[in-house]
N, C-alpha and C positions, 0 to 999 in steps of 0.2 A: 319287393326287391329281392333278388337271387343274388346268395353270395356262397360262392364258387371257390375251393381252397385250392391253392398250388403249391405243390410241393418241390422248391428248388436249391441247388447247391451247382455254382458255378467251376467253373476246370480248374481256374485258380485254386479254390477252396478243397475241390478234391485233391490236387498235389500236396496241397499244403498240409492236410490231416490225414493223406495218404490212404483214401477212401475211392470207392466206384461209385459210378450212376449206377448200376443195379441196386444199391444200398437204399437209395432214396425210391426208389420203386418199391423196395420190400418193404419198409416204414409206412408208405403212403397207403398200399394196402392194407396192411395190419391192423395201421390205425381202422378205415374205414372200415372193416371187419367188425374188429372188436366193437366200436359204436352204432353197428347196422347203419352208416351213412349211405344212402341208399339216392342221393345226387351226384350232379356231375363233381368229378376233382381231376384234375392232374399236376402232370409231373416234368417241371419246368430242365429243358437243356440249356442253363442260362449262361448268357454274354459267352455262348460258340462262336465260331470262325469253321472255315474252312476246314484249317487244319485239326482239330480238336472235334468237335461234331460225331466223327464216324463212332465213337464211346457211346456216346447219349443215344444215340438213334432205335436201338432195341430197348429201350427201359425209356423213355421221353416221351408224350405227345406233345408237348408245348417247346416252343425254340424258340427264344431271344436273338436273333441274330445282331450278332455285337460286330458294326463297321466302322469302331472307329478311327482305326489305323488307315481307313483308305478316307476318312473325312477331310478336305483339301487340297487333296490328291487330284490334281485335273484330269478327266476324263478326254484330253484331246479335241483339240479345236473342230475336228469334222463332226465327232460325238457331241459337242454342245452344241455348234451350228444346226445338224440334224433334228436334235432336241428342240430347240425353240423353234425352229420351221414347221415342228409336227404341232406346236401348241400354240399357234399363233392367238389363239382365243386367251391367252394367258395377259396380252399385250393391252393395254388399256389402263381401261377406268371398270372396276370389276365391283357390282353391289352384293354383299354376302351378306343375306337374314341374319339379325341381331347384332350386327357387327355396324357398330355408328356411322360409320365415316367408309366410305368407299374406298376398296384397296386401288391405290396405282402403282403400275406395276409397266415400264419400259423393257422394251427388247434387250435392252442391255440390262436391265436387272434381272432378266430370265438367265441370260448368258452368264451372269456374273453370279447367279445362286448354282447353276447348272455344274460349273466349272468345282465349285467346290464340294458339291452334295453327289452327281451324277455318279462318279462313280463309284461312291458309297454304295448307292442304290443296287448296280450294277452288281455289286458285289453280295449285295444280298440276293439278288436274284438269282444268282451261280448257288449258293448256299442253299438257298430252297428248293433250287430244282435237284439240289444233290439228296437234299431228306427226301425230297416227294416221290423222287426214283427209288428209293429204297421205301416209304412208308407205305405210297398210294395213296393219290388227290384223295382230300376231304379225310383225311386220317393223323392229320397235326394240326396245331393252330400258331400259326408264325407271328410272331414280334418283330417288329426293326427296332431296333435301339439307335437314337440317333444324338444323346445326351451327353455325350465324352466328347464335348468341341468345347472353344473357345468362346461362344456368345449363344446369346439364348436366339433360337428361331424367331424369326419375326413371322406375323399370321402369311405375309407373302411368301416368305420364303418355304413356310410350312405349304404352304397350297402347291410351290411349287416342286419341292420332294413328293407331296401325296401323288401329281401328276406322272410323275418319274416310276413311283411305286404300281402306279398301274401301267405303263409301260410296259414294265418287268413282269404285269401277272402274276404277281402277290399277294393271296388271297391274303391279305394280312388285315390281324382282328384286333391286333393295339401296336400304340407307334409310341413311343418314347424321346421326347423331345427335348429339350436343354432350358428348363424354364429358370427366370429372371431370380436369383440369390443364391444362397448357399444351401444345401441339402446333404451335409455332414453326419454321417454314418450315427446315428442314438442319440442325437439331441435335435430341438426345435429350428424351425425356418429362421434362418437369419437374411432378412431383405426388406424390402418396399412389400407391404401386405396389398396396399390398395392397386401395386402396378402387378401383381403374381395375379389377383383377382380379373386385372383386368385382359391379361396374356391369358389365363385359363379358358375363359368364358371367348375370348378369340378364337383360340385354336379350335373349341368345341364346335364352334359358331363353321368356321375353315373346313374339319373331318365332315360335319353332316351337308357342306356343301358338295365338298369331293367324293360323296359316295354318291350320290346322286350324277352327277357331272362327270364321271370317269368308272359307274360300275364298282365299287368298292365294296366291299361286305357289310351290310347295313351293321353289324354288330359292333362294328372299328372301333373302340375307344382309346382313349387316353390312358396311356401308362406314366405312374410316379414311381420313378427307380430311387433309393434311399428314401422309401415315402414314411416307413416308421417315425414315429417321436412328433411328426407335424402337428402339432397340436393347434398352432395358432392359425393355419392352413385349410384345418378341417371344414371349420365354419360356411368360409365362400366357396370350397369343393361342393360339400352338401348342397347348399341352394343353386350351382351352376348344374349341378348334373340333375334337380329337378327341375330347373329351367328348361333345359337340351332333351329331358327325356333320357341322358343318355349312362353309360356306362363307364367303370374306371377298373384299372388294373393299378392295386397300389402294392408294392414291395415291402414287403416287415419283415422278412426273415432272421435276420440278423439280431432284430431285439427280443426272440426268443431265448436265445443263447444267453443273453443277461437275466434276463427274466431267470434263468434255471441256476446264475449266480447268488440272486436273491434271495430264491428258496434254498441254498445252500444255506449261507448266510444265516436266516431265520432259524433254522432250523437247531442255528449253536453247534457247539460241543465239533465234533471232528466236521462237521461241513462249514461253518464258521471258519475253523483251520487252514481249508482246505482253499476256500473262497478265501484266506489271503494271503496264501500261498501263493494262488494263480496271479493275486495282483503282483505280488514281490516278485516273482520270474519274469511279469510282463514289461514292469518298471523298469527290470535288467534289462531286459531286451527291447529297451521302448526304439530307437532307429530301426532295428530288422522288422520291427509287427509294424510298421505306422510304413515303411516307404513305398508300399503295394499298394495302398490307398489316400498316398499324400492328394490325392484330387478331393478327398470328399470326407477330409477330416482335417481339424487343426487344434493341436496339441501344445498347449504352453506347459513346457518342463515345470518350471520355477511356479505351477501350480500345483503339480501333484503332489503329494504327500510322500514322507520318504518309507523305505519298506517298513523301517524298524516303528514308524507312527503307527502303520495300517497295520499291521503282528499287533498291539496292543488294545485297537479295538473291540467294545462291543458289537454282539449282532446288528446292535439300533444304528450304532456310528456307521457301521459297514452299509448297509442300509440304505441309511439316508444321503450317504454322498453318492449312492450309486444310481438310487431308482431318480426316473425324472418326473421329478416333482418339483418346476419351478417355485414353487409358493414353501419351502422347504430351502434355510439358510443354507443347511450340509449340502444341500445338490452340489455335485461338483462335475460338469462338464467335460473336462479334463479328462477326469479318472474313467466317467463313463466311454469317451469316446478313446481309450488307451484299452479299454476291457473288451469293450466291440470286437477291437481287431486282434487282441488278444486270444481268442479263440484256440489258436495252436497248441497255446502252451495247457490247455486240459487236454488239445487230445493227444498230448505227448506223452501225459500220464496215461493214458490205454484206460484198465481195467478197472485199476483206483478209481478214476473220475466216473466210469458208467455205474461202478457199484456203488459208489455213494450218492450219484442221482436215485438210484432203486431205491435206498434206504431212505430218501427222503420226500420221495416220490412225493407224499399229499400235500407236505410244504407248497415243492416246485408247481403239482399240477397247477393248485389257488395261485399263487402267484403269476404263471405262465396263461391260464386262463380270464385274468382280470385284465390282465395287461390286453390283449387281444381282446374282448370283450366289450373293458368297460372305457378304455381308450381307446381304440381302434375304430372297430365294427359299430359300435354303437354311436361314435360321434356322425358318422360318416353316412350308414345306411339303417340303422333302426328308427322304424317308423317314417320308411319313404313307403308311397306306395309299390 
């Protein structure tokens, strides 16, 4: 199993700490320098649009293209009519390998998925044709993100955006779907585990049909955006994608960023301080950090600790309410998923916060390294073939 690192910071994120996409280019290399990483990696232009894109496009080879503002948005009665007349094969009684029960799928459920998705699609194909004219075919690798709706895809519905996607001519190598529960920014899946297992192993079952059936890039796989923290998740990933043969794009970014709170933390004395400090800023500021991703976090006040509790802290206290360790009373949900979005407020301190990373740099690496390691990469792909 090949595992591929991506390096990403969304437009949001760079406003917000008031950073470039050339930043994340220079990192990405440095790193792979310094470690003689001598495989593939890149460097994600995540959840662009149209308007925002033209930044990323000289420092990016990977694009997320983010439609979700046009998901719902009807594509006009001639454009869906059109649509389902060119997919008449979509109309039926459709049998898809591994997948139990045969999809059925009416004219009007084409139209009726068409109307809401089409010109999403549409819109990602304006997007890609806009990198590819500036990169040159075969010189990015495109994303649709299609996971910022209201209901999770159903395997039909999914089959019938993949059709839409080649359409458009979207050499596209993972898709991003709206799977069934909650996917909350640094803490575990909260849903039905046996219906997530059973949605996963569909969709896989759906992409390795529609690449075959519409020409798609054998590579396609399944993207998990907020895929960090899934711990209870991992397990039926693991054995669906040795089932499928196939590949996955999961997102962690985000729980690096704690992960380097932790190694503060541990480390005592002014990083200690410092890690809770950020929490006391962020507590103040808990409406402005939390309303940019009211979708994919939920924050009860009346659990978090008040500043003046967290100032008093040990490193161990600090610690253990932050790292996610369900099996660990202190976990505290809450605090972690207030810290996630918190972000801002170290990189407001500038220089403070990067030179107290340096200084405790071996903390952070062991912590930042186990985290990805022995959670992550390991539950998921160590020791597939």
């Amino acid at each position: 199993m090949d595992v591929i690192p991506v390096w990403n910071k969304s437009n949001r994120e760079h406003l917000t700490i008031g950073s470039e996409p050339s930043s994340v280019r220079a990192a990405a290399d440095a790193a792979v320098g310094e470690l003689k990483w001598n495989r593939p990696y890149h460097v994600d232009a995540d959840h662009i649009r149209l308007e925002t894109v033209d930044r990323f496009i000289p420092h990016s080879d990977f694009f997320t293209i983010d439609v979700a503002d046009f998901i719902g948005r009807p594509a006009g009665t001639p454009a869906v009519e059109a649509f389902a007349g060119r997919h008449r094969e979509l109309a039926g009684t459709i049998s898809i390998p591994n997948v139990e029960r045969p999809l059925e799928i009416s004219r009007a459920d084409i139209e009726r998925v068409a109307r809401k998705y089409l010109l999403a699609v549409q819109e990602a194909g304006r997007i890609y044709r806009h990198i590819e004219r500036a990169k040159g075919r075969g010189r990015l690798i495109a994303e649709v993100s299609m996971d910022e709706t209201d209901s999770p895809q159903t395997p039909p519905e999914l089959l019938v955006i993949l059709a839409a996607i080649a359409d458009e001519a979207i050499p596209v190598q993972t898709v991003a779907p709206k799977f069934t529960g909650r996917f909350n920014k640094g803490i575990d899946y909260i849903g039905d585990l046996a219906q997530f297992e059973n949605e996963f192993n569909a969709d896989l079952a759906v992409i390795a049909f529609a690449v075959k059936k519409y020409g798609l890039p054998k590579n396609l796989k399944l993207s998990v955006h907020s895929g960090s923290d899934k711990f209870s998740i991992y397990p039926p990933i693991r054995k669906a994608l040795a089932r499928f043969d196939a590949g996955l794009h999961l997102k962690t970014a985000g729980t690096t960023w704690l992960e380097e709170l932790i190694g503060l933390a541990e480390a005592g004395d002014d990083g200690l301080a410092l890690a809770t400090e950020i929490y006391a800023q962020a507590r103040a500021h808990l409406d402005e950090l939390r309303a940019p991703y009211a979708a994919v976090i939920d924050i009860n006040p009346e659990n978090l600790p008040s500043r003046e509790t967290v100032r008093d802290w040990t490193a161990d206290q600090f610690v253990d309410a932050l790292r996610h360790d369900p099996n660990c009373q202190a976990f505290n949900p809450d605090l972690r998923q207030l810290l996630h979005v918190g972000y801002k407020v170290a990189a407001e301190m500038g220089d403070r916060y990067l030179n107290l990373l340096k200084q405790c740099e071996p903390t952070i690496a062991r912590t930042v390294t186990e985290n990805l390691y022995e959670r992550h990469l390991k539950p998921l792909f160590v020791g597939v073939p």
